[in-house]
C-alpha positions in Angstrom: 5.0 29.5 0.3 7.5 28.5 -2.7 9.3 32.2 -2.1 9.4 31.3 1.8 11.5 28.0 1.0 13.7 29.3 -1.0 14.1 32.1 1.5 14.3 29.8 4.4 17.1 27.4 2.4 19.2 30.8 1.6 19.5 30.9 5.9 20.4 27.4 6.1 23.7 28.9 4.3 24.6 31.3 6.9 27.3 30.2 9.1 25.7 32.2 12.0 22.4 30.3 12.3 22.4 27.3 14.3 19.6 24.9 13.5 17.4 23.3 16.4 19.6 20.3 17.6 16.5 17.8 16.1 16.8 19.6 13.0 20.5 19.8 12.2 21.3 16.3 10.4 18.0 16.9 8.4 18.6 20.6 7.8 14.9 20.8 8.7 14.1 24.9 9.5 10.3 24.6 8.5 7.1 22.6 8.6 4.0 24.2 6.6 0.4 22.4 6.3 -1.8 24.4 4.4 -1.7 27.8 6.5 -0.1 26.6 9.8 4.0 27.1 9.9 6.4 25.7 12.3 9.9 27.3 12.0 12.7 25.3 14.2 15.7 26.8 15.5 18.4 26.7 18.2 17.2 28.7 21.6 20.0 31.0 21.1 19.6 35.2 19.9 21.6 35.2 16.8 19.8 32.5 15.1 16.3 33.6 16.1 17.3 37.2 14.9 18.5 35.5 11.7 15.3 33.7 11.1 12.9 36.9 11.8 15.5 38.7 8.9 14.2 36.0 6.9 10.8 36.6 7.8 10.8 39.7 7.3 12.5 39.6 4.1 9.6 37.3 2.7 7.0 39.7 4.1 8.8 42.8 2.3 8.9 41.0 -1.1 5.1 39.5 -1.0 3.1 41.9 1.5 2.4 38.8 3.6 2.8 39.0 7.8 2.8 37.0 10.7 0.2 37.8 12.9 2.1 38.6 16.5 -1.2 37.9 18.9 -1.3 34.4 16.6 2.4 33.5 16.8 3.8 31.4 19.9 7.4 30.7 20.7 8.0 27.4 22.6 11.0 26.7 24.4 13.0 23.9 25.6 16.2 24.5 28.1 16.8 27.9 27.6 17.3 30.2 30.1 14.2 32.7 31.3 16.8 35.9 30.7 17.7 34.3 26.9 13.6 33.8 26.4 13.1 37.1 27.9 15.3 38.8 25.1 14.1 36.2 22.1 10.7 37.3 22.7 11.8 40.8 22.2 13.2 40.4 18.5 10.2 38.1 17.4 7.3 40.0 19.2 5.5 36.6 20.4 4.0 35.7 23.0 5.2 32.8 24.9 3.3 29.1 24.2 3.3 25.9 26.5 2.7 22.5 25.6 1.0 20.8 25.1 -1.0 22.8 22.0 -3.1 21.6 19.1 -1.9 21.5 15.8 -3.6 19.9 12.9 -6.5 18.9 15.4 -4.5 16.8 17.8 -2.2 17.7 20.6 1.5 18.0 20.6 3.4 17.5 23.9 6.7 16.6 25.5 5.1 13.5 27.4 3.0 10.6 27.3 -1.1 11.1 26.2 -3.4 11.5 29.3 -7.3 11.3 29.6 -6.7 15.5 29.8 -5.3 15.6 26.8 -8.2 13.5 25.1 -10.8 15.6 26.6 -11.6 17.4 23.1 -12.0 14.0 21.6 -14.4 13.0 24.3 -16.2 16.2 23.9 -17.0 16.2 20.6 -18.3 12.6 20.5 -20.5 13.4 23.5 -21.5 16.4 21.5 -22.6 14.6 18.4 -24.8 11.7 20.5 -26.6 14.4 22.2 -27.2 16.5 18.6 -28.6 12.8 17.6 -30.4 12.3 19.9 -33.3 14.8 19.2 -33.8 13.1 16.0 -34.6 9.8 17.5 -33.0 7.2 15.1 -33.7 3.5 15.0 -31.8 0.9 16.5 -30.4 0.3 13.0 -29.6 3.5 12.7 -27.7 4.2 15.8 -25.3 1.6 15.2 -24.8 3.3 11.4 -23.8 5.9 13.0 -21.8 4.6 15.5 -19.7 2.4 13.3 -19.7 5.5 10.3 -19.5 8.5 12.3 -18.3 8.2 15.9 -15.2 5.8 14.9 -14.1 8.2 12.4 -13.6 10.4 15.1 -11.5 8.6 16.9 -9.7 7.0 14.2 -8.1 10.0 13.5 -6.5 10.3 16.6 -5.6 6.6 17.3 -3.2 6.4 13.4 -1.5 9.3 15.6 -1.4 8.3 19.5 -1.9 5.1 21.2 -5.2 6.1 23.7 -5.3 5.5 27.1 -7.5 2.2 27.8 -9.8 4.7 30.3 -10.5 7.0 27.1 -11.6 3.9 24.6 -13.0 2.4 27.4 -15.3 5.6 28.4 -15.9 6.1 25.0 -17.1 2.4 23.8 -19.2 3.0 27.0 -21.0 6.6 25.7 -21.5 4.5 21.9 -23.4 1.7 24.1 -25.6 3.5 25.9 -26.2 5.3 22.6 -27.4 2.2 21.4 -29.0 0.7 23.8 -31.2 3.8 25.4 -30.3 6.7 22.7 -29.0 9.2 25.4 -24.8 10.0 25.6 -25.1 9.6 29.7 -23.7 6.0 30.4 -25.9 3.5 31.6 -25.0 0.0 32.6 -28.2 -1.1 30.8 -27.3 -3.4 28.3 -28.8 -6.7 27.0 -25.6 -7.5 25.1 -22.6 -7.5 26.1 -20.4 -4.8 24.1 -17.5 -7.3 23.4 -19.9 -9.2 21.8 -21.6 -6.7 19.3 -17.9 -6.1 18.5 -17.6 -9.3 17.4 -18.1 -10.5 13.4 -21.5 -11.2 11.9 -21.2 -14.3 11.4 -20.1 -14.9 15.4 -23.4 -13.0 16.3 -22.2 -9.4 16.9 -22.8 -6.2 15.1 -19.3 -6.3 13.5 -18.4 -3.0 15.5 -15.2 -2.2 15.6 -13.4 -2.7 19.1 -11.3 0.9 19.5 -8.5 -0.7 21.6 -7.7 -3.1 18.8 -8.3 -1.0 16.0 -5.7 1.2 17.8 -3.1 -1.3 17.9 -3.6 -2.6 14.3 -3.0 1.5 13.3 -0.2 2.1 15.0 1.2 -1.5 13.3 0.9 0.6 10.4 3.3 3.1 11.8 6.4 0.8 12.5 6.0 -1.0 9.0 6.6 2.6 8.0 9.4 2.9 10.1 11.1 -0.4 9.5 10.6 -0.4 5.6 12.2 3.0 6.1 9.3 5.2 4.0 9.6 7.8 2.0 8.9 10.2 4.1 10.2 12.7 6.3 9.0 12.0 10.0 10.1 8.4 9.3 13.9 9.7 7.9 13.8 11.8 11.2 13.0 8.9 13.3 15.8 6.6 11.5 18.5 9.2 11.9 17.8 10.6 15.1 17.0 7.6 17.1 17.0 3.9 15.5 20.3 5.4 13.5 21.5 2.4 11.8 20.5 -0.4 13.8 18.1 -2.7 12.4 14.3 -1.5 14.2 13.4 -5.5 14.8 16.4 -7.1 16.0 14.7 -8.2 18.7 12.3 -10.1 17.6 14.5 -13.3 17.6 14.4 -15.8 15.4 13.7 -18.4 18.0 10.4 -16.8 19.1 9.3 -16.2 15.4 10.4 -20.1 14.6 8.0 -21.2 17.9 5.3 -19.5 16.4 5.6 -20.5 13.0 5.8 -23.9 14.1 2.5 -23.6 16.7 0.7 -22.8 13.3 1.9 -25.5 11.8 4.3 -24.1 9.3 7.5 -26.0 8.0 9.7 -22.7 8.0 13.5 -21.6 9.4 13.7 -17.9 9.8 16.1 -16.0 8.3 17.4 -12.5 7.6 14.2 -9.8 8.8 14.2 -8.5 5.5 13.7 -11.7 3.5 11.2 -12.7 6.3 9.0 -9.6 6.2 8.6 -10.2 2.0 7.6 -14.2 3.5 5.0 -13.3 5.9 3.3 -10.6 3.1 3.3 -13.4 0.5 2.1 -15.9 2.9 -0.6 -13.4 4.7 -2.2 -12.8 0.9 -3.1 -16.4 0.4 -6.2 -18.2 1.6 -7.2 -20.3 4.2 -7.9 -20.5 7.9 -4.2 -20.9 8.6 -3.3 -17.8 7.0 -5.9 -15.8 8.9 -4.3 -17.3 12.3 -1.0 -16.2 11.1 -1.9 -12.9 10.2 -3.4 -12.8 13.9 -0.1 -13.9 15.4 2.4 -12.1 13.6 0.7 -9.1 14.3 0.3 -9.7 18.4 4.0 -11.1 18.6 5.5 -7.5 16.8 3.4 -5.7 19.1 4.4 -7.7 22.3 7.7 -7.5 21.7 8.1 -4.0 20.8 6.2 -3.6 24.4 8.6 -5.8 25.9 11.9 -3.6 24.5 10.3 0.0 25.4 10.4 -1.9 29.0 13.5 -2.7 28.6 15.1 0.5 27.3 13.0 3.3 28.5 11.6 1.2 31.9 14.7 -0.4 33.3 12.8 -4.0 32.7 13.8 -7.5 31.4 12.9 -9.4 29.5 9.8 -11.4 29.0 10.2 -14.9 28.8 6.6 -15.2 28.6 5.9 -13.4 25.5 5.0 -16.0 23.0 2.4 -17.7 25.6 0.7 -14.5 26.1 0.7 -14.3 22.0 -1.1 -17.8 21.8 -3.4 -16.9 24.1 -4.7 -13.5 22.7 -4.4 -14.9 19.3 -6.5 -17.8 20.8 -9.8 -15.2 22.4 -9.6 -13.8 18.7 -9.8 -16.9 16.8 -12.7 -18.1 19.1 -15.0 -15.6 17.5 -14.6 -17.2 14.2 -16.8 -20.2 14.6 -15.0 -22.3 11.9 -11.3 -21.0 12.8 -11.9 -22.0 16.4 -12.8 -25.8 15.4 -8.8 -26.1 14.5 -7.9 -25.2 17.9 -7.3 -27.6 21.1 -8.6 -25.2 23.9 -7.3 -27.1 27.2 -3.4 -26.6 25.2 -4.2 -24.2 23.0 -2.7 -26.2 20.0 -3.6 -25.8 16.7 -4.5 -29.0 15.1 
């Protein structure tokens, strides 16, 4: 794969190729994982006749070839007569989205309940495999918490899931547990909120997918607003946040309201200066830093709803943000029987 770069970097020289227009300010021609390649390139003949040279240049030199009835060629706004004659010079066969690669789906558009129909598949698979074998009720909520979860938390540090999918699939891991069979049932003696809550609240300590899906994809824009080391978060930087700051609209007034609900003696300042305040701060212990924790991770997440709205939705913006924050930060605290003593619940103030 070595001899491939160096081949592919010799065509990023050539005047006559023309990168794909994603690809150009990162010089980006190929992604390889293991044995899977992606090659990028503009929709046009020359460059795709240029990047088969390459190809086959490589293959000469090592005795290594592409597979034609393994190879797709996806295309994006070119016209049917130009894809007509680029499938010609590569000998492909023409691929639509979306398509798996690296066992999840790529696509052009948001993630349907279609496109999670492998996931649900598989789990529904594996609780009918166990169920054969019988396991106790200690046992099936092992493997629900080990085994089923993993699954799916694969997927969810990559999408963010449809509510219908988690939904339907916390529904298959209860009837699992309650009755040992993957056909749901609304048979239940406990409630499944409630065996998602902590042990020490009375639940099982499950983990609830929806949230655990948010707190993942947290993980993501920390990547993206400490600007990472890594390429999909470059791309990302360049191609779309460019050099605006990624969290200038989280305000400062918002963050100081919350800050002060919590109790905290604290002006905002600068994002960068804050973000290094609210790790420190999050690290300590204490019930007050658990709250915080809770809050500065809802009010990123509202927010960042509330400005795809804006930009992507044609909607405004959402004076209501911080009350919604208090509230959901409020149902999580009230699981934690000591945490929930500090609050007030007819005003939700924190004493």
């Amino acid at each position: 794969m070595e001899y491939l770069h160096r081949c592919l970097k010799k065509l990023q020289g050539n005047t006559s190729f023309k990168f794909h227009p994603k690809c150009e300010k990162l010089g980006i021609t190929s992604i390889c994982f293991v044995d899977d390649l992606m090659l990028f390139t503009r929709g046009d003949e020359r460059s795709v006749q240029l990047l088969m040279d390459t190809i086959t240049q490589f293959s000469a030199a090592t005795g290594l070839k592409a597979s034609p009835t393994k190879c797709r060629v996806y295309f994006g706004g070119v016209d049917e007569n130009v894809q007509q004659r680029i499938l010609s010079i590569t000998g492909f066969l023409t691929g639509s989205l979306p398509f798996k690669y690296l066992g999840v789906p790529l696509m052009n558009r948001s993630l349907n309940v279609n496109m999670c129909r492998p996931l649900i598949d598989m789990i529904t698979s594996k609780i009918t495999h166990w169920t054969a074998r019988l396991p106790s009720y200690a046992g099936k909520q092992q493997l629900v918490k080990s085994v089923l979860f993993a699954f799916t938390n694969y997927w969810m540090q990559v999408f963010h899931l449809p509510k219908c999918v988690t939904k339907h699939i916390e529904a298959m891991c209860r009837s699992f547990v309650w009755s040992g069979k993957a056909e749901i049932t609304r048979k239940a003696p406990v409630s499944w909120k409630k065996i998602c809550e902590p042990k020490n609240a009375g639940g099982l300590n499950i983990t609830s997918l929806n949230e655990w899906n948010i707190t993942t994809l947290g993980k993501l824009l920390w990547n993206i607003e400490s600007k990472a080391d890594k390429m999909w978060v470059i791309w990302v930087n360049i191609y779309y946040i460019k050099d605006q700051n990624f969290l200038l609209w989280w305000t400062r007034v918002i963050l100081a309201q919350m800050l002060h609900w919590i109790g905290y003696h604290h002006n905002p300042g600068i994002w960068q200066y804050e973000k290094q305040w609210l790790t420190m701060e999050a690290n300590k212990k204490g019930w007050r830093r658990q709250i915080l924790k809770a809050a500065a991770t809802e009010l990123v997440y509202a927010l960042w709803q509330n400005r795809n709205s804006i930009i992507f939705a044609q909607g405004t913006r959402d004076d209501h943000v911080l009350d919604r924050v208090k509230f959901i930060v409020y149902t999580r605290c009230s699981r934690h029987r000591i945490i929930i003593t500090h609050f007030d619940e007819n005003t939700l103030c924190i004493e």
